[in-house]
Every structure is written in structure tokens, then in C-alpha cells.
C-alpha positions in Angstrom: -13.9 300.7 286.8 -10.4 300.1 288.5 -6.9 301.1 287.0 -6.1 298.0 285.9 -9.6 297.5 283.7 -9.0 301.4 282.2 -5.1 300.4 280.8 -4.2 298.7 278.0 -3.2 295.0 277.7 0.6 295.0 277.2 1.4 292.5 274.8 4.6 291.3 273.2 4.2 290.4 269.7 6.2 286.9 268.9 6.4 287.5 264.7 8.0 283.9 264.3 10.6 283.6 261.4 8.1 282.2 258.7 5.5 285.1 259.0 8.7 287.6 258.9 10.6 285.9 256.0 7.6 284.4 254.1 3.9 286.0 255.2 4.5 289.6 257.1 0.7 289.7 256.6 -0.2 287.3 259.7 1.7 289.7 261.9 0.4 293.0 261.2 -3.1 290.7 261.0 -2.0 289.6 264.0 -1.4 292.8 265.7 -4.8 294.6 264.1 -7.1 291.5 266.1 -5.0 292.3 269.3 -5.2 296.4 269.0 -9.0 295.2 268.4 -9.4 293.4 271.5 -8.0 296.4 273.5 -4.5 295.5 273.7 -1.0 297.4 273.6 1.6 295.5 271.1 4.8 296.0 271.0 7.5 293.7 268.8 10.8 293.3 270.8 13.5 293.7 268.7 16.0 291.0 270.2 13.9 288.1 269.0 14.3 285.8 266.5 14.0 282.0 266.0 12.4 280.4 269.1 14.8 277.6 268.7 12.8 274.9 267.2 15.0 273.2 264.5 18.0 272.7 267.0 15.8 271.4 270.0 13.9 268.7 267.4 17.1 267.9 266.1 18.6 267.5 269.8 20.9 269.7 269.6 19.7 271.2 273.4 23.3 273.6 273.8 22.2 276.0 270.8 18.4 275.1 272.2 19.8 276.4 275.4 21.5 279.7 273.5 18.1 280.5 272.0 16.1 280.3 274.3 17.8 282.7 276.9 18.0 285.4 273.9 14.2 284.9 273.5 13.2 284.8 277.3 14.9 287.7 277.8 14.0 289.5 274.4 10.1 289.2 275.5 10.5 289.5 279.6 8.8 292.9 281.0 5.3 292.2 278.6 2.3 290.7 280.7 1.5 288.8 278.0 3.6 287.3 274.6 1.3 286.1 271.9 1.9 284.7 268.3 0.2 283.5 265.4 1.3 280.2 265.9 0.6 277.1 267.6 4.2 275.6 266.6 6.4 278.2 268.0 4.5 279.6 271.2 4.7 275.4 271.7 8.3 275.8 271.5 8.3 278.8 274.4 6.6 275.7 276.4 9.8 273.5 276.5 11.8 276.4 277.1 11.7 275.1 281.4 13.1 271.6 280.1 16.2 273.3 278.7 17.5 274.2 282.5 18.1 272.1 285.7 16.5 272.6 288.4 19.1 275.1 290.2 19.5 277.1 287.1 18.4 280.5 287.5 17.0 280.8 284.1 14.8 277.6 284.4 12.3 280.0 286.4 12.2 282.9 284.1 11.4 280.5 281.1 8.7 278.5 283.4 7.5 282.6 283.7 7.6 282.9 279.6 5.9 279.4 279.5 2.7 280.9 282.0 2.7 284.3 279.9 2.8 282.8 276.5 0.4 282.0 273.8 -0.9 281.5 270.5 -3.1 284.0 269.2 -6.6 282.3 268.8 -6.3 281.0 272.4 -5.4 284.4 273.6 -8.4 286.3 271.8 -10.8 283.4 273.7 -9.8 281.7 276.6 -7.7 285.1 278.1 -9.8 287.8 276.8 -13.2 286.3 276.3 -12.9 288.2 273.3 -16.0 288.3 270.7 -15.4 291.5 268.5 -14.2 290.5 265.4 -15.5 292.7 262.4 -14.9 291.1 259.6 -16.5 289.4 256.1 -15.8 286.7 254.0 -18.1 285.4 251.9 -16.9 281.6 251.1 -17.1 278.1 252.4 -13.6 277.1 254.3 -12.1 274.2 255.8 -10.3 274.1 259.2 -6.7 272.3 259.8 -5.8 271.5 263.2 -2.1 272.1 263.3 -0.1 268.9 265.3 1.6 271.7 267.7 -1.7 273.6 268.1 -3.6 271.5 268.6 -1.9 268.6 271.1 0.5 270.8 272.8 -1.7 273.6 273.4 -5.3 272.2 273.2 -6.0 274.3 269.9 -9.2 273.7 268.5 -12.3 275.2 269.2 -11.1 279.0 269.8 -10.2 279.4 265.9 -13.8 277.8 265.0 -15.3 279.5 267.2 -13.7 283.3 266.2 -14.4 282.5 262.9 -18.2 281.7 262.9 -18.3 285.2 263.6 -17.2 286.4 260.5 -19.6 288.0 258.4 -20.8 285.2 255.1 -18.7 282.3 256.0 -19.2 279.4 256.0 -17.1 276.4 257.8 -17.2 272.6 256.0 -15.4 270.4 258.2 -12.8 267.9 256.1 -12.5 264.6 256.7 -9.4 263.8 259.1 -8.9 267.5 260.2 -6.9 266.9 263.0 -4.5 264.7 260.9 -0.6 265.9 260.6 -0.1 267.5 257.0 3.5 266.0 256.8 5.1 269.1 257.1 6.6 267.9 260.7 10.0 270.8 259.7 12.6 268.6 259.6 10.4 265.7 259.0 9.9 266.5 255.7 13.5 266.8 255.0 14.0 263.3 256.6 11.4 261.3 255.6 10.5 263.0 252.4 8.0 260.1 250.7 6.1 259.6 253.8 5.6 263.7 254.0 4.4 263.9 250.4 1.8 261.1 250.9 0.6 263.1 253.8 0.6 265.8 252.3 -1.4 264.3 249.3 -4.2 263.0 251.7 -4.8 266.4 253.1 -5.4 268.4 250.1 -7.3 265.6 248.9 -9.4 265.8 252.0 -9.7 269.8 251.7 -10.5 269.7 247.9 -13.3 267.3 249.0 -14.7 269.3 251.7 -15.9 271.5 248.9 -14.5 274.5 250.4 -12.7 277.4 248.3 -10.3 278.3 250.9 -8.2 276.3 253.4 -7.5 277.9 256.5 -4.8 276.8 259.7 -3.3 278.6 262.5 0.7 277.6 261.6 2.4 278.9 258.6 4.9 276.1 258.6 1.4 273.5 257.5 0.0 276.3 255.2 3.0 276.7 253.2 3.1 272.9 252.9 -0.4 272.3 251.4 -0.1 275.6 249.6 2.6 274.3 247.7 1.4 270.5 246.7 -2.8 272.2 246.3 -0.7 274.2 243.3 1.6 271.5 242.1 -2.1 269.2 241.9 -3.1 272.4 239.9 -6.6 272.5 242.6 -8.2 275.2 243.1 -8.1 275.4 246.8 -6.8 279.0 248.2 -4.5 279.1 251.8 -4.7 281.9 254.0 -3.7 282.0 257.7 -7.0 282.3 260.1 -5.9 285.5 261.6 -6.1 287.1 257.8 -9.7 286.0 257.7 -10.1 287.5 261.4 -8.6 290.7 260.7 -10.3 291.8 257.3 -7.1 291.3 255.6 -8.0 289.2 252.4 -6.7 291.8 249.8 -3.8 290.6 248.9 -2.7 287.2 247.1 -3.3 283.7 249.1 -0.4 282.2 250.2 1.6 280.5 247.5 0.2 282.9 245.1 2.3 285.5 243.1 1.6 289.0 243.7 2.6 289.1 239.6 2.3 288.1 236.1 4.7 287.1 234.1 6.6 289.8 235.4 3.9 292.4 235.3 2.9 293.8 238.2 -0.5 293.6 239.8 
């Protein structure tokens, strides 16, 4: 076995600012499935947004600010992963924020070959096929818009998943179908998100599954919120919480309380 084969993977861990302000889980999910699949994670302190909201919004000098803090927060790490399709998406465009003759157009075209979202990682880099885990329940898949048509996202979460232990995956009708959530998009265009919304939880209440599962927190919090304001029964959970064993704790939109009493 060479050197190389016998040393960890060294892996920088991109949190994103929704699983660090809103679901901590999917990180330390995150970081369990990569420890799993033999690698070394580290999370650089330096990062922070990945510049998203300002580069949708066109707002490409703050873009530009961003993304040199984040290129430089995660160079040194063979590898940067994250749980999510949205945000490694972002690391992507990083190259279109520099001309040509810029030096830092190269190191961000570096991030962009050294970057990626966490199911894709576990399969198409690692050929990875280890996951220990149970869940006995029948789930339903979304295809996040980022995930899924920026990074060709689709059958590396399926396929991790039919290794779990007692689950079971129903397929809704119009999977691959935007939930509405869009981040600004739903504060601009606020009718046409809640209709879309509307049509994917009906879709995943139909599927006859108990628990609706997607790769980008920004989509999960979305259905989360209108599956409880339709009063369905329908839990969220992100896929790397199924992956990793970590269904303990309260589904995402849940309350970890009860009328102020604590669980």
C-alpha cells in the first residue's frame, strides 16, 4: 500500500450559514459520514457566507469581497466538501468573478476543481459504500435546483441511501421540480413561491412517505415550514442525518419543547 493510500483524506468542511445558524446537525452529520469514509476534516475558521445573495442579486464587487475571503479561508485542503448542493454551486462561479489576468481567477478555478457537495463526494470521489445506518420508514427524495442542474446531483443521494438499513424510497411526482424557495426569489415573487411550494408538499404528502428528505437546507426549511402551516404530517430531515445515524433529535421545523417545557 503506498503513502498516499495509508494517509487520511484532508478535507475542509464548508458548514454553510443555514446549517450553522439554523441545523448545526447536518454538519457534525456531515463530518461523522466523512470521518466514516476515512477522511481528515477540518473547519477553517475564516469562512463564512459563500457569497450567494449579493452575486444573485448582481451585486458582483461584494461577490468579489467574498469570495477571496472564502478561497483563501479553504486553500491548503485537498478537498472542500459541504452539505449542500446550493452553496458548493456557488464555489463554481467563484472563476466568473475575475478577469482573465487576475491572479485570483486561478486560485478560485483551483477551489472550483477541489470543491463539492457531500453526496457526490461520498460517491463519485471516494467510491464510498459504508454507510451504517437504520431508518425504518418510507421517504421521498427532492432534487434541489442547484444540486441537481449545476452539479448533476441525483443519483449519489439515492443511491447512499438505499443502503440504509429499513428504508424505504417512494419517488414523488415532479421530484426534480423547484420548491419555490429560489432565496431571494421568494422574497420577490412571493405568490408564485407559495404556489410552488404548495405543489411540492402536495406531491410529497402523496407519495405516501413519512419523511421528506433533500440535500439543501435552504428547500428543506421551505417545505418544512408550509408541510406545518398545512398541519401534514410529513417530517424534513436533511439526507446526511439519515446517512449518519443521526435521527434523534427533532425534524427540522420541529420544536425541541413544549409549551415551554423541555424535552
Amino acid at each position: 500500500m503506498s503513502d498516499t493510500q495509508t494517509k487520511p483524506i484532508k478535507v475542509g468542511l464548508f458548514v454553510t450559514c443555514l446549517a450553522d445558524m439554523f441545523r448545526p446537525e447536518v454538519a457534525f452529520a456531515t463530518v461523522k459520514l466523512l470521518e466514516q469514509a476515512g477522511c481528515e476534516v477540518e473547519v477553517p475558521r475564516n469562512q463564512t457566507c459563500c457569497g450567494q445573495p449579493a452575486f444573485n442579486s448582481g451585486d458582483k464587487h461584494n461577490s468579489r469581497t467574498i469570495a477571496r475571503q472564502t478561497i483563501e479561508a479553504l486553500e491548503g485542503y485537498r478537498y472542500v466538501v459541504g452539505p449542500s448542493g446550493s452553496c458548493i454551486g456557488m464555489l463554481h462561479h467563484y472563476p466568473e468573478l475575475f478577469t482573465e489576468d487576475d491572479p485570483w481567477k486561478a486560485r478560485a478555478e483551483a477551489l472550483k476543481a477541489r470543491a463539492f457537495e457531500v453526496t457526490s463526494f461520498l460517491v463519485d470521489v471516494l467510491n464510498f459504500s459504508g454507510i451504517q445506518s437504520e431508518f425504518n420508514g418510507k421517504i421521498t427524495y427532492h432534487d434541489s435546483c442547484s444540486g441537481l442542474r449545476e452539479l448533476g446531483i441525483k443519483q449519489q443521494p439515492r443511491q447512499l441511501l438505499s443502503e440504509i438499513d429499513g428504508v424505504e424510497l417512494a419517488e414523488m411526482q415532479e421530484a426534480e421540480t423547484c420548491c419555490g424557495f429560489g432565496g431571494t426569489f421568494c422574497v420577490k415573487y412571493p405568490d408564485i413561491s407559495n404556489r410552488m411550494v404548495s405543489n411540492k408538499t402536495g406531491f410529497a404528502a402523496d407519495s405516501g412517505a413519512s419523511t421528506l428528505v433533500g440535500g439543501d437546507l435552504g428547500c428543506l426549511l421551505n417545505m418544512a415550514g408550509k408541510l406545518k402551516r398545512e398541519g401534514r404530517e410529513v417530517q424534513v430531515r436533511h439526507v446526511v442525518e439519515l446517512l449518519a445515524d443521526m435521527t434523534g433529535t427533532p425534524a427540522i421545523g420541529e420544536a425541541d419543547y413544549d409549551l415551554g417545557q423541555p424535552l
